[in-house]
Structures are given as C-alpha cells and as structure tokens.
N, C-alpha and C positions, 0 to 999 in steps of 0.2 A: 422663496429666495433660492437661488441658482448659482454654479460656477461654470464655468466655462474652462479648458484648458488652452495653452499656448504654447507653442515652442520655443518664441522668443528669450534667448540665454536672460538668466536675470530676473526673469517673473517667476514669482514662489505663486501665483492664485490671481484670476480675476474673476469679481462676485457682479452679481447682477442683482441687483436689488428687485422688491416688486414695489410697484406704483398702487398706492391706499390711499381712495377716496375715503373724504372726512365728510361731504358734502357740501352742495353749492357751485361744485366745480372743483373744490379745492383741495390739491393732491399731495400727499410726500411721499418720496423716493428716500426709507431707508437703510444705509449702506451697512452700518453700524447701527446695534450690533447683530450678527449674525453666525448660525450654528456653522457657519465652514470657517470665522475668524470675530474671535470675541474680543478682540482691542487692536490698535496701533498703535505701541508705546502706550502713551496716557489716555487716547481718544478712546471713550465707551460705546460713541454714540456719534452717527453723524446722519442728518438728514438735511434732504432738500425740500423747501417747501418751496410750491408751486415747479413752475409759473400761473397767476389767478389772477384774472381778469372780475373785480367787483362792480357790478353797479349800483349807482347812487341808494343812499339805504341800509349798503350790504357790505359785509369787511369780516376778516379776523376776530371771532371772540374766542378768544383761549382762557376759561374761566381760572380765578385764582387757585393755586396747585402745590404740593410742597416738595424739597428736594434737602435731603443731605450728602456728604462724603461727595460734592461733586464741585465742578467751576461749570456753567454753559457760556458759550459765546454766541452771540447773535451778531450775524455778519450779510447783509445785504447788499444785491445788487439791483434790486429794481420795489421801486415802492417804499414805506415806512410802516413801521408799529410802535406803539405806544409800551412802553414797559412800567412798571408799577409792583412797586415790592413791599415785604413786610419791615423792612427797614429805613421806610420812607422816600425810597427812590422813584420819581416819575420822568420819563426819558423817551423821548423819540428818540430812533434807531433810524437813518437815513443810510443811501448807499454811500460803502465805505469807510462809513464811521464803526467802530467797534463794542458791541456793549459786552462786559466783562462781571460775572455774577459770582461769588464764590458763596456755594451753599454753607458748607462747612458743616456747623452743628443743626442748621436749619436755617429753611429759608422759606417763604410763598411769593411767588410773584403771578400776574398774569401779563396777558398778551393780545394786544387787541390794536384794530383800526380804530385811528383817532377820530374825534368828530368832523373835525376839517376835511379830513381826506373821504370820510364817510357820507358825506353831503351831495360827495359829487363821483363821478366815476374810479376809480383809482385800482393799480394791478400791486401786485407783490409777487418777490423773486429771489428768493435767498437761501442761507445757509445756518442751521443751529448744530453745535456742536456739544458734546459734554467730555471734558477732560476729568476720570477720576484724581483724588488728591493722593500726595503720598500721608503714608498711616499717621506720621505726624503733624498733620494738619487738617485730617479728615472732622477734628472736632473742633476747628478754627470758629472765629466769631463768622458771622454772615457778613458779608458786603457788597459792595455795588460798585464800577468803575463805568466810567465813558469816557471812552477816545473818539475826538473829534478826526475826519478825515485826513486833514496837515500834518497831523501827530503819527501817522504809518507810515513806516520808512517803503519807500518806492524806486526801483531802479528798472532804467531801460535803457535797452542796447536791442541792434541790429533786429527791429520787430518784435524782440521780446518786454513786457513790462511786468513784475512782479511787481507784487505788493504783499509787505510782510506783514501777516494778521496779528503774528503771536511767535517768541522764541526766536532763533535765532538760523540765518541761511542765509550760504552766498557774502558773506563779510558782513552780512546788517545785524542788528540787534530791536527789537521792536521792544517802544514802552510799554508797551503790556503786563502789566506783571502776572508773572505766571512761578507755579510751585514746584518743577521740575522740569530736566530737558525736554525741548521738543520743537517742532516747525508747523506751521501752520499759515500760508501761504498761496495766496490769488495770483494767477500765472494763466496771461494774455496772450497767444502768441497770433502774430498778421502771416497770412498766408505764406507756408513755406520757411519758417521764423524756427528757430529750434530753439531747447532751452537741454543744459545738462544739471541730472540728478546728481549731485555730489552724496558722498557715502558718510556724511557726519554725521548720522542720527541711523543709528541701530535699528528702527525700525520706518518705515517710509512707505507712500502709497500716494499715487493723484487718481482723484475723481476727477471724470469726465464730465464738465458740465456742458459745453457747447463743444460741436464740432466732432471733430476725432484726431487721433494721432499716432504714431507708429515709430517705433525704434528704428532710427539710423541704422542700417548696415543691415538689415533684416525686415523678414516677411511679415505680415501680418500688421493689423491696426487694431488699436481701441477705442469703443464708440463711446458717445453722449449717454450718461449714464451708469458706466461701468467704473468699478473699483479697482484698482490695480494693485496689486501686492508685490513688492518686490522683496529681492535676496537681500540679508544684509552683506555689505560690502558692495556692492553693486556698481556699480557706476554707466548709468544709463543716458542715453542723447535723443531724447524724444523730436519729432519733428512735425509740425500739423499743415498737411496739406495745401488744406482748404480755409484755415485759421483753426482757431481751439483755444476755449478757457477753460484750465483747470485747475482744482485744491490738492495744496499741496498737505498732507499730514502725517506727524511721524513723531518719533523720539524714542527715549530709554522705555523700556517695558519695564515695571516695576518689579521685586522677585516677589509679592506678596499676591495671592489670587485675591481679586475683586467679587462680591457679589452685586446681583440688582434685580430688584425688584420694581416696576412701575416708575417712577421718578427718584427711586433711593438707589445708594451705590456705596457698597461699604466693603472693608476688608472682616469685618466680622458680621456671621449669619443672624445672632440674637441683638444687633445694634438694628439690624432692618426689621426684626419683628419689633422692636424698641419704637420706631416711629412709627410704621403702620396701627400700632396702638394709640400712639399719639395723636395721629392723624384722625382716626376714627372718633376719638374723645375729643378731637377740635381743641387742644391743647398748640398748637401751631401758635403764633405769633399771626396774625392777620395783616390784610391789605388794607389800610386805611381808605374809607368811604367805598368799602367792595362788600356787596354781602354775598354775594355765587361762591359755588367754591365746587371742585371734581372728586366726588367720594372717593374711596378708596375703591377700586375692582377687587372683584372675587376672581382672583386667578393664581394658580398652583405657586410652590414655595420658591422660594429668590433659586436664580440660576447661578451657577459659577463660574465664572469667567477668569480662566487662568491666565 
C-alpha cells in the first residue's frame, strides 16, 4: 500500500490501496486499514470488492467467520449476496439496499452467491465496511438490520445524486442506526456535476470508485481507486470531469485506541486474545445449517490503531 502526495489546499493524505486476488478473478481493493492511516472517525476498515464477473456454477463463498467490537455494512452496487448469521438472520443484499451487522460481543456470519444467481451467469460490485463501536457498546448483544432501498434517504440536484448509506449529511438523516457520529455516503456525479464537502464531521475522506475528480479552483485530480484524506475543517468543491462515483466516509474519531486483529476490533488487547481463544475452541455461536467455518490465522499480535 502506497501514498501519493498533493498540493491541493485541504488534503491531509491520499492512499492507494493494492488490488489482492482471492481467486477466480476475484479481487479487493483495500483502503482501510492502512500503515499511513488506521481509521476515519469510526471506519476500521473499508474494502472494495470486485468488480467479478462469475460463471454459472461459480460465485462468492465466504465461509462462516467471527467478529466482535465492530458494526460491518454491506453496501452493493452491482450484483447480490446472501448473508446468513449466528443469530438467525438470512438476507439477500441487492444494490442499494443496506445490510447493517453489529458484532458486539460476537457474532458469525457468512457470505455467499445464492443458488439462484449461482445457476446462471451473475457479476458482483460493491462496498464492505466495518465501523469500530464506541467502548460502551463494544459488548452489545449481536444483531442484524436490513434496510430495503426506499428506506435511504437520496437527494439530487444539478447532476449530483447522493445517497445516504448511514449517519447524517447535507440536511439528511439516514435510518440506519448507527453508535456514534459519522457519514457514510454514495455520491453520483454526471459529467461536469460538482458536489461540496461540508466540514460537519471531524474527520472525512471519499473513495474513488469510478471516474475521477478534482478540486475546483486548483490543479491536480484523483483517480478510481484512490483514498482521499482531507483537513478537518476543510471545506472542499469537488468536480468530475468525465462523471464519478464516490464514498463518502467520516465522523468523530474516538479518543480511545482500537486494536484488530483478523475479524476482531477491540479497545482492549486481552478482550482480542479473549476471542481468538474462543474462536479456536469453536465456542462461537454458529451459522444455523453451516458446517465450514475459517480457522483462525497464525499471524503476529493485534495492531494498534490509534
């Protein structure tokens, strides 16, 4: 993973992710987290998966996996997956709909092309995110939400459409329930179409998923792919060209450091050896009618993420 510098007033960092095949074709780009910027606000974690083109036969198996101290969001723009947890939840994720997970004290789900879409040709094209919790919720019960598409607040003007995933931006409020400030935000723009970064969230950044785009009144563009970090206080007027979709994500930064190891994300170091034990002993809650599951990796102790 890489940074690149800028001159453009306003930008604290832009990261370049690297692209890891998992095979089959099938790739993620990700952003978060990363040794030059271990959070945005709340976000721990942000990847892109694909774009993957499956043929009949062939799709998504993400075997059953555990997670605590975290929320993920699964947020689609092309394609479906099947979700399925230890708490009884089974849920297609279609584009635009929102699936809403709050680990908490634990959780297992997996992640997979359904049979339907697996019978026959079918692509995938999206967005997984993990928001840490704040310390007084990190041991919440587990749960599961789905927001249907009608239920995201969406507003468009002069070629721009946002669509607010989660939190609060631009006068909207999304039902999403979420544990602390933040924004998180699918932003459309038609060729030539601007949108302004307002400075309401302490910390802020859009990923480049299509296109590119480049600050009003100033040099320089950022491409497909890239992560943008900006100042707080900032107040920035992006503009794309040629068109551009990007995620919007941000909010309060907790004052407590986060660790994370593999799928755990904790404010304390011995709560993540605490699961990895648990994990290993298959003491997890399971996925009803799942028997796969993804060992635990042998890799070095939980990082700190301040």
């Amino acid at each position: 993973m890489t940074i690149r510098s800028s001159d453009v007033q306003g930008v604290e960092q832009i990261i370049l992710p690297p692209v890891r095949d998992l095979g089959d074709g099938f790739t993620v780009r990700r952003a978060l987290p990363s040794p030059h910027r271990r959070m945005v606000g709340p976000f721990i974690f942000f990847d892109q998966m694909g774009p993957a083109a499956f043929r009949g036969g062939e799709g998504l198996d993400v075997r059953p996996h555990p997670h605590i101290g975290l929320a993920t969001v699964t947020y689609l723009l092309d394609g479906e997956i099947l979700h399925r947890d230890s708490v009884g939840s089974v849920q297609p994720i279609r584009p635009g709909e929102v699936n809403w997970m709050t680990a908490g004290s634990g959780i297992v789900h997996s992640e997979r092309t359904g049979p339907e879409q697996r019978a026959a040709d079918s692509s995938l094209f999206g967005l997984q995110t993990w928001l840490a919790l704040p310390t007084h919720v990190e041991e919440a019960a587990p749960d599961f939400a789905h927001y249907k598409a009608q239920e995201i607040p969406v507003a468009e003007a002069d070629g721009t459409r946002l669509t607010l995933i989660a939190g609060t931006s631009d006068g909207m409020a999304s039902p999403v329930k979420t544990f602390s400030d933040l924004v998180y935000a699918d932003i459309q723009l038609a060729p030539g179409a601007r949108y302004q970064l307002k400075a309401e969230h302490i910390e802020r950044a859009i990923y480049v998923v299509e296109g590119s785009v480049a600050v009003v009144g100033q040099t320089g563009t950022f491409a497909t792919g890239e992560l943008v970090l900006f100042k707080p206080g900032a107040e920035i007027v992006v503009q794309a060209p040629g068109g551009a979709r990007l995620m919007l994500i941000g909010g309060e930064p907790f004052p407590e450091r986060r660790y994370i190891f593999w799928n755990f994300v904790s404010s304390r170091e011995e709560r993540i050896e605490h699961a990895k034990a648990d994990w290993k002993a298959q003491r997890f809650a399971s996925v009803p009618d799942e028997d796969e599951f993804i060992p635990l990796p042998e890799t070095p102790a939980p990082v700190r993420y301040p």
